[in-house]
C-alpha positions as CSV (number, residue, x, y, z in Angstrom):
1,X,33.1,-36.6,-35.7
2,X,36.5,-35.7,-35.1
3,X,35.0,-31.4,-34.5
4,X,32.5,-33.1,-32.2
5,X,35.1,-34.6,-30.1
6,X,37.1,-31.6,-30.5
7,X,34.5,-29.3,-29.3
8,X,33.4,-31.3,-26.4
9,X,36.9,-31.3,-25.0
10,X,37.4,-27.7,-24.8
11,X,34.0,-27.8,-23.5
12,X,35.0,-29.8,-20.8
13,X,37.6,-28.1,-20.1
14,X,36.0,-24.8,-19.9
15,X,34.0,-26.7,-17.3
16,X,36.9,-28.1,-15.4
17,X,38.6,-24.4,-15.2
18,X,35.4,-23.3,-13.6
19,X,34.7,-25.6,-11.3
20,X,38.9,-25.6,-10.0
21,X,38.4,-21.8,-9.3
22,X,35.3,-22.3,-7.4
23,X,36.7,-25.3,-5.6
24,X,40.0,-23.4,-4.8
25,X,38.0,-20.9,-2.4
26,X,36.2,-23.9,0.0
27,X,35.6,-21.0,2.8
28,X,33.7,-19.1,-0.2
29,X,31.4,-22.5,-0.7
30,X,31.5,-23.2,3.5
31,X,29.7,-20.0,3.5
32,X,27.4,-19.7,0.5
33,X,25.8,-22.6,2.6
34,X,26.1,-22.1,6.0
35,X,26.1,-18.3,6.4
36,X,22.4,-17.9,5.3
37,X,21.4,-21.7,7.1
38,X,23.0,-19.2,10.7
39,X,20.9,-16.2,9.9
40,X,17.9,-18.2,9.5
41,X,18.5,-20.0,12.6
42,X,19.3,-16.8,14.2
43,X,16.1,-15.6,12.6
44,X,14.4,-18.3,14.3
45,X,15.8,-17.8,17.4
46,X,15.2,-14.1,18.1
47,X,11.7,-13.8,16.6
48,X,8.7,-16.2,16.6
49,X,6.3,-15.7,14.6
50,X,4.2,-13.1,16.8
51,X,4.0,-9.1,17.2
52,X,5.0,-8.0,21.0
53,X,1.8,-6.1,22.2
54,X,1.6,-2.7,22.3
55,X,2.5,-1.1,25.7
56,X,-1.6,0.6,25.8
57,X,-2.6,3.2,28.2
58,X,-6.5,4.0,28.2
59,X,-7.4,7.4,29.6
60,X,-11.0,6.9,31.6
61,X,-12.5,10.7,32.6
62,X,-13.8,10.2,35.8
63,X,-17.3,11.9,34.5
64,X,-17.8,9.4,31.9
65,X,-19.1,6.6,34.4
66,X,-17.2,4.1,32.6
67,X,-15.1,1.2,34.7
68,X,-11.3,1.9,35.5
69,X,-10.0,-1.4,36.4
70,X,-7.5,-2.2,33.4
71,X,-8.0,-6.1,34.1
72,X,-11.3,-5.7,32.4
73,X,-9.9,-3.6,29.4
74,X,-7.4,-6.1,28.6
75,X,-9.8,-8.9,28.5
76,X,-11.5,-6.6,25.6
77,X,-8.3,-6.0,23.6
78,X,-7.3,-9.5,23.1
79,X,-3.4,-10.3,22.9
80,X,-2.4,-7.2,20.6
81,X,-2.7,-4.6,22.9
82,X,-1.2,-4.6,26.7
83,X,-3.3,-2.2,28.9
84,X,-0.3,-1.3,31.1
85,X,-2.5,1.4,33.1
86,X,-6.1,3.2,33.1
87,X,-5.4,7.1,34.3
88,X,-8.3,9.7,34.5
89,X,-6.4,12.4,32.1
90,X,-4.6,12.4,28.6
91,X,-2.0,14.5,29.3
92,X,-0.7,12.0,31.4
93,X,-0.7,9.4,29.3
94,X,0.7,11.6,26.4
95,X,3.7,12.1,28.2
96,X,4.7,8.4,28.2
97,X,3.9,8.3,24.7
98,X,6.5,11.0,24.4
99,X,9.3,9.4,26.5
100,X,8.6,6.3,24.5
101,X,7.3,3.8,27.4
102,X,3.9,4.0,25.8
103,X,3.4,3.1,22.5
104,X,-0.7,3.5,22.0
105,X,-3.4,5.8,24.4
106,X,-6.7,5.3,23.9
107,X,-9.2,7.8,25.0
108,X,-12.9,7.3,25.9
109,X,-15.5,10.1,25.4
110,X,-16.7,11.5,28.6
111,X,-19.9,10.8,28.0
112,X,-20.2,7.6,26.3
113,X,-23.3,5.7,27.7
114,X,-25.2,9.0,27.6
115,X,-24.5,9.7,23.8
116,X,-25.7,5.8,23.4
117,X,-28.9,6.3,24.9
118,X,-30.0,9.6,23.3
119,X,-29.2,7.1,20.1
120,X,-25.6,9.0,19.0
121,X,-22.1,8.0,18.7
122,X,-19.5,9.1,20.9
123,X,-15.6,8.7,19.5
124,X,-12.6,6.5,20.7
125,X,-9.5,8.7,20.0
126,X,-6.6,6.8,19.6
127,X,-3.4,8.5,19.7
128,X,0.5,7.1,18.5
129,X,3.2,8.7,18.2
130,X,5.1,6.5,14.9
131,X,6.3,7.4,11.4
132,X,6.3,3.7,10.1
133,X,2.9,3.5,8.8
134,X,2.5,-0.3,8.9
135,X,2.8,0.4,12.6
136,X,0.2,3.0,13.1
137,X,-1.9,1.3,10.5
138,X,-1.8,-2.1,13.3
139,X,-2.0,0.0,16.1
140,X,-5.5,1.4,14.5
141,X,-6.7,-2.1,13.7
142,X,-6.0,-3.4,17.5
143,X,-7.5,-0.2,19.1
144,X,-10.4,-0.8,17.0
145,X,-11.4,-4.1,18.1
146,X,-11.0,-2.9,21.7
147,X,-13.5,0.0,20.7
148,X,-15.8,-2.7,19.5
149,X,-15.2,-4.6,22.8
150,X,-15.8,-1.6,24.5
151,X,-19.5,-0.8,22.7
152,X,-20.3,-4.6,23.9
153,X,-19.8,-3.8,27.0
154,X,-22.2,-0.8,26.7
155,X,-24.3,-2.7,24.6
156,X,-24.6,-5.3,27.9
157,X,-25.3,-2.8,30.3
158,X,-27.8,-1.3,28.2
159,X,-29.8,-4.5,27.5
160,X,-28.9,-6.1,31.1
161,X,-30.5,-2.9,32.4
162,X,-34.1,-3.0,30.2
163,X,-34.3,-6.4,30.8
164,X,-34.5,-5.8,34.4
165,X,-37.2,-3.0,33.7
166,X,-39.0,-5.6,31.7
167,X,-39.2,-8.2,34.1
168,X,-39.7,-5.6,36.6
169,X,-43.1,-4.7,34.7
170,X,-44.6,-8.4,34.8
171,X,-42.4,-9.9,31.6
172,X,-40.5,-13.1,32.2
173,X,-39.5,-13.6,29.0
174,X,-37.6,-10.4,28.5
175,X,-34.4,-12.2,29.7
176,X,-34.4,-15.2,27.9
177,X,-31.5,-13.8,25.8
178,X,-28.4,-13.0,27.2
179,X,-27.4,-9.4,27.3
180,X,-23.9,-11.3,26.1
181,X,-25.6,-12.8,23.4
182,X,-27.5,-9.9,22.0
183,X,-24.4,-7.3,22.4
184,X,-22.1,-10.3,20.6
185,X,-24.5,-12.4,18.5
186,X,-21.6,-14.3,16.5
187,X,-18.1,-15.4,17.1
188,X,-15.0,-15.9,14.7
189,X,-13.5,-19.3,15.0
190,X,-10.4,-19.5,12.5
191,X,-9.7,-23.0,10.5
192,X,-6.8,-23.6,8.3
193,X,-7.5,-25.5,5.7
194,X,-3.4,-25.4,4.3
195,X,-2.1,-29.0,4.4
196,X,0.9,-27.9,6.6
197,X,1.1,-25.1,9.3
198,X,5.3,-24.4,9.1
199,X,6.6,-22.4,12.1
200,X,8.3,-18.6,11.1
201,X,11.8,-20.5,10.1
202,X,9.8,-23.4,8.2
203,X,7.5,-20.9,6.3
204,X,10.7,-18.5,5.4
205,X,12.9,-21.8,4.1
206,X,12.1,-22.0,0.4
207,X,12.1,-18.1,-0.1
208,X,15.5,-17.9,1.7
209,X,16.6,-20.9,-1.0
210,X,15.6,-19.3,-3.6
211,X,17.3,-16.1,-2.5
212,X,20.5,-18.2,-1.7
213,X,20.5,-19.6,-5.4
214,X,19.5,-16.5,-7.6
215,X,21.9,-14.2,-5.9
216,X,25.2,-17.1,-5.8
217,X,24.5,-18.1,-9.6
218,X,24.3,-14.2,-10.5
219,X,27.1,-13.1,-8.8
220,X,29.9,-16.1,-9.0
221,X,29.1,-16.2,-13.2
222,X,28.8,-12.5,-13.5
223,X,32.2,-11.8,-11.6
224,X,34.1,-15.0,-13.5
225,X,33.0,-13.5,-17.0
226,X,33.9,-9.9,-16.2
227,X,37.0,-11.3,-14.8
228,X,37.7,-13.0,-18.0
229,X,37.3,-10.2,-20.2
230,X,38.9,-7.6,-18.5
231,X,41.8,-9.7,-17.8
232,X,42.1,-10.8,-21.8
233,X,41.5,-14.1,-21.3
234,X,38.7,-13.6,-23.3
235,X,41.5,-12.5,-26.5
236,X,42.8,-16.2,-25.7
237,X,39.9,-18.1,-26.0
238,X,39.3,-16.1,-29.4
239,X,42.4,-17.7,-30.8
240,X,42.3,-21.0,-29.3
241,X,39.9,-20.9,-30.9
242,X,36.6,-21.0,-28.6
243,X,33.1,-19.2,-29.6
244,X,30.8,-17.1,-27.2
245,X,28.3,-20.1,-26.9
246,X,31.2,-22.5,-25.7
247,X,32.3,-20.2,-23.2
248,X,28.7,-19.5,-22.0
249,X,28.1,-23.2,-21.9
250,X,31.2,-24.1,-20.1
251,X,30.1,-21.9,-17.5
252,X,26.7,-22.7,-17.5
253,X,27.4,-26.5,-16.8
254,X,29.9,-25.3,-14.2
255,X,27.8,-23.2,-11.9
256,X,24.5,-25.2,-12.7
257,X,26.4,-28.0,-10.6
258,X,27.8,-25.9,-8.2
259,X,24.5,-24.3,-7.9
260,X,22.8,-28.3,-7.4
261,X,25.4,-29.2,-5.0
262,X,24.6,-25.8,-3.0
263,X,20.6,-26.4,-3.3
264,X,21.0,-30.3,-2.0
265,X,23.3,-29.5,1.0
266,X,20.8,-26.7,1.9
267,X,17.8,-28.5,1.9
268,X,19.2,-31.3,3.5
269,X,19.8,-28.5,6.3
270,X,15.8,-27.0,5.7
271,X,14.5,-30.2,6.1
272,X,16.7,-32.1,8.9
273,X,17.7,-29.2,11.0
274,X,14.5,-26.4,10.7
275,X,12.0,-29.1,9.7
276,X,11.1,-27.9,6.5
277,X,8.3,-30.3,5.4
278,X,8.6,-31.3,1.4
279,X,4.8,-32.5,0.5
280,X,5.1,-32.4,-3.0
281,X,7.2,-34.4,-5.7
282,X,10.8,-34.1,-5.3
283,X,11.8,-34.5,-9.3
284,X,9.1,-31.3,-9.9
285,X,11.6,-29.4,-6.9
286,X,14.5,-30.5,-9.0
287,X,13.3,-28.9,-12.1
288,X,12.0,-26.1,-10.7
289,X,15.8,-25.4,-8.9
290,X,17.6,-26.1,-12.1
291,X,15.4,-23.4,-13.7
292,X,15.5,-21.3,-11.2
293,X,19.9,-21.4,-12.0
294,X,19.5,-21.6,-15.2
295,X,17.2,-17.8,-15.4
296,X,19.7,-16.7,-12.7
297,X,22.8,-17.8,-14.6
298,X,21.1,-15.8,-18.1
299,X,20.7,-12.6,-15.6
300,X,24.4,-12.8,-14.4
301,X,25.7,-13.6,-17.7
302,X,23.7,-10.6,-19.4
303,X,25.4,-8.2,-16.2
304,X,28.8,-9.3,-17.1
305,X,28.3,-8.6,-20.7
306,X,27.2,-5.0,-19.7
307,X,29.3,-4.2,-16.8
308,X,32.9,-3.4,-17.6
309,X,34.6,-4.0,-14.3
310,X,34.2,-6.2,-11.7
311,X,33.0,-3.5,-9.7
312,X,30.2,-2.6,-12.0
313,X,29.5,-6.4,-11.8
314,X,29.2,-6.3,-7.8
315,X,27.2,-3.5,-7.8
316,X,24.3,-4.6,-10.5
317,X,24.2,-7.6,-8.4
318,X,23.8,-6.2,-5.4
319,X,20.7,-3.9,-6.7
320,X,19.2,-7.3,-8.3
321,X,19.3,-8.6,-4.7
322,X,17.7,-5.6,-3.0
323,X,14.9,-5.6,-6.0
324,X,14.6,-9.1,-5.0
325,X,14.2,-8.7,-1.3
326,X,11.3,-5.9,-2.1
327,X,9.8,-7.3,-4.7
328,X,9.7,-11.3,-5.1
329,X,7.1,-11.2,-1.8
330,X,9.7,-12.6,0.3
331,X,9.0,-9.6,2.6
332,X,5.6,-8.3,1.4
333,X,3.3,-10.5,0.0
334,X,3.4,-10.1,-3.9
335,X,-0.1,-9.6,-4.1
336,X,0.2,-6.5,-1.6
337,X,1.6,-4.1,-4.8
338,X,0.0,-2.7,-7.7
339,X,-0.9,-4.1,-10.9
340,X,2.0,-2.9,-13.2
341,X,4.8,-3.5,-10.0
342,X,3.2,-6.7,-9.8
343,X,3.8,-7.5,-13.4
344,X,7.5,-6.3,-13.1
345,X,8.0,-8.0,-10.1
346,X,8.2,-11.5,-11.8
347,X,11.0,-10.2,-14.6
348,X,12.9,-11.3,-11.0
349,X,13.2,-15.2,-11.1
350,X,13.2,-15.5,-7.5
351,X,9.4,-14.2,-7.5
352,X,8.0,-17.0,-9.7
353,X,10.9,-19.4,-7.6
354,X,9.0,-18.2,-4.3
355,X,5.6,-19.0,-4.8
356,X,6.8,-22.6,-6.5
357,X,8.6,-23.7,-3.8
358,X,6.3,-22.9,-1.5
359,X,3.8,-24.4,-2.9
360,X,5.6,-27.8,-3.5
361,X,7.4,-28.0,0.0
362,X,4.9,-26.7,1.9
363,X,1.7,-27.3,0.4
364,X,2.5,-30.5,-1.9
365,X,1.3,-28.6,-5.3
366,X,2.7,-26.5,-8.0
367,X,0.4,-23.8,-8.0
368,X,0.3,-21.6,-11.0
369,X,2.1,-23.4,-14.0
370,X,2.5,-20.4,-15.9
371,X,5.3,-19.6,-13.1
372,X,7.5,-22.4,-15.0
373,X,6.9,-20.6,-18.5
374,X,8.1,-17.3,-16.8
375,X,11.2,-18.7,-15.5
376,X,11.8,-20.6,-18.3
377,X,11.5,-17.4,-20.6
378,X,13.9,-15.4,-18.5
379,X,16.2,-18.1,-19.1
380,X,15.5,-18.1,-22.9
381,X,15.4,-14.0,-23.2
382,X,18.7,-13.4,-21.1
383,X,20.7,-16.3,-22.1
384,X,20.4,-15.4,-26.1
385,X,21.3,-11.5,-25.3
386,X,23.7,-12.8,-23.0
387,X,25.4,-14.6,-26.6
388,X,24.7,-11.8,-28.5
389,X,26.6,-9.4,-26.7
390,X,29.4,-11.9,-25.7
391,X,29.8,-12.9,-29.8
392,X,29.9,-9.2,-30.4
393,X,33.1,-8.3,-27.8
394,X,35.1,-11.3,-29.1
395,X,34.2,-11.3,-32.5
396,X,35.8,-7.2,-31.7
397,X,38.2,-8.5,-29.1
């Protein structure tokens, strides 16, 4: 009884230590939870949720008897694409593209209808002038759809025209379907069936909470072990004396708190300031934060055991975070890479952390519950290395 009590005082106390240093720096905790709440917000502020249209110019040669008015051109291309003029001649419109004002030129074939009726297809080149290719892969998209708008409108003028010869030549009934109808049979009307429909800033919430929490518990447990042992702090805990798990746990207890107390205040800011709905059951967002922490806590733990200067620390952190950003589908969707990246992808605990909270906030469900075995086994894999190696150095120290 009396090792018990002995052991949970120096656990305590390893506790204590951590959460003084922590508490010491307040503008280092003012900012763990404010700085990212201001990006978001300037986030939300400078961009809404929708693509500015492409500045379009659409070259019409003057032998190809289509219309030139670029009202009627802009009612084909929808919202994506801004018909800013219609000129008879590329090389005009190529040298806007060059100067930048112009970021898409469309060019109909010269002959057009008369390809149509002699029953061949004439070409829509589109021309762009980008080396992002998600860029010039939306600018094709867009410029599509107005080519299909375009071979409606031929497709009208086509039928509009044999229906007059029709009822010209004694039939009636040749115009009981609209040249409208027969050019554009069906229509796309979207429905979303999602339980919520969050704004840019709402839908972006849990993945920037989940980025705030991985990155903090990594990089504050990482640093304050590395500090430790290259300072010889660790040598001192050896003779006190205090085994790797004790030290682990002190610190795990530590930052799991700090980590809670950082998670509360910030979703107190998601869903009073940005409006971040929370459908599902708050206990399940509990335990899916605290393993979220605990994973991250395992991965900073297992750095510091590695690195051998703070440095070292910073810097393995820092390429966690940028694997993170690419990979965990808060930028790309995860389901956009490959099989095998994919798979790797969710060694990251912020990718399974993602999709969860997402799906509780936002949607009121869990989703996959194999994404809680993941997390939980990154916890379980890095915490026990994370001993290993830390038993080893003082067992050496």
């Amino acid at each position: 009884m009396r090792a018990i009590s002995t052991m949970m005082l120096r656990l305590l106390a390893l506790v204590g230590k951590e959460l003084v240093e922590v508490i010491r720096r307040p503008g280092a905790l003012v900012s763990l939870v404010f700085g990212p709440f201001l990006i978001m917000a300037v986030f939300g502020l400078g961009y809404n949720g929708e693509r500015r249209p492409l500045e379009t110019v659409v070259v019409i040669p003057p032998e190809s008897g289509l219309p030139s008015d670029a009202e009627g051109y802009q009612a084909l291309a929808g919202g994506g694409l801004h018909i800013s003029a219609v000129v008879p001649d590329v090389a005009t419109a190529e040298r806007g593209l060059a100067s930048g004002t112009t970021d898409v030129v469309v060019v109909a074939p010269p002959d057009a209808e008369a390809q149509f009726r002699a029953g061949k297809q004439s070409v829509i080149e589109v021309v762009v002038d980008t080396v992002d290719p998600l860029r010039a892969n939306y600018a094709g998209f867009l410029a599509a759809n107005l080519a299909n708008g375009v071979n409606q409108a031929i497709i009208r003028k086509v039928v509009g025209e044999g229906q007059d010869v029709a009822i010209a030549a004694g039939e009636p009934n040749a115009a009981k379907i609209p040249p409208e109808v027969v050019a554009a049979p069906t229509r796309a009307e979207l429905r979303n069936s999602a339980p919520s429909e969050p704004q840019v800033m709402a839908y972006f919430g849990p993945a920037v909470l989940a980025l705030i929490l991985q990155h903090l518990a990594v990089t504050l447990v990482a640093l304050a072990l590395v500090r430790e042992r290259t300072s010889g702090v660790i040598e001192v805990f050896r003779v006190a004396p205090v085994n790797a798990w004790e030290v682990m746990a002190g610190k795990i207890i530590a930052y799991m708190l700090i980590g809670g107390f950082i998670a509360a205040i910030t979703l107190a800011l998601l869903v009073g300031v940005i409006g971040v709905p929370i459908l599902g059951d708050p206990v399940t967002l509990a335990f899916t934060i605290g393993l979220l922490l605990l994973a991250s806590l395992g991965i900073g733990l297992l750095i510091a055991v590695v690195s051998d200067s703070e440095r070292q620390a910073v810097q393995l952190s820092l390429l966690l975070l940028l694997a993170s950003v690419f990979f965990s589908g808060f930028v790309l969707a995860i389901t956009e890479f490959s099989a095998p990246v994919r798979a790797a992808a969710y060694l990251l605990p912020v990718t399974s952390a993602i999709g969860l909270l997402q799906d509780i906030m936002l949607r009121g469900t869990t989703g996959p519950v194999w994404r809680f075995a993941v997390l939980g086994g990154i916890a379980v894999v890095t915490l026990f290395l994370a001993w290993r190696g830390l038993r080893r150095g003082m067992s050496g120290a």
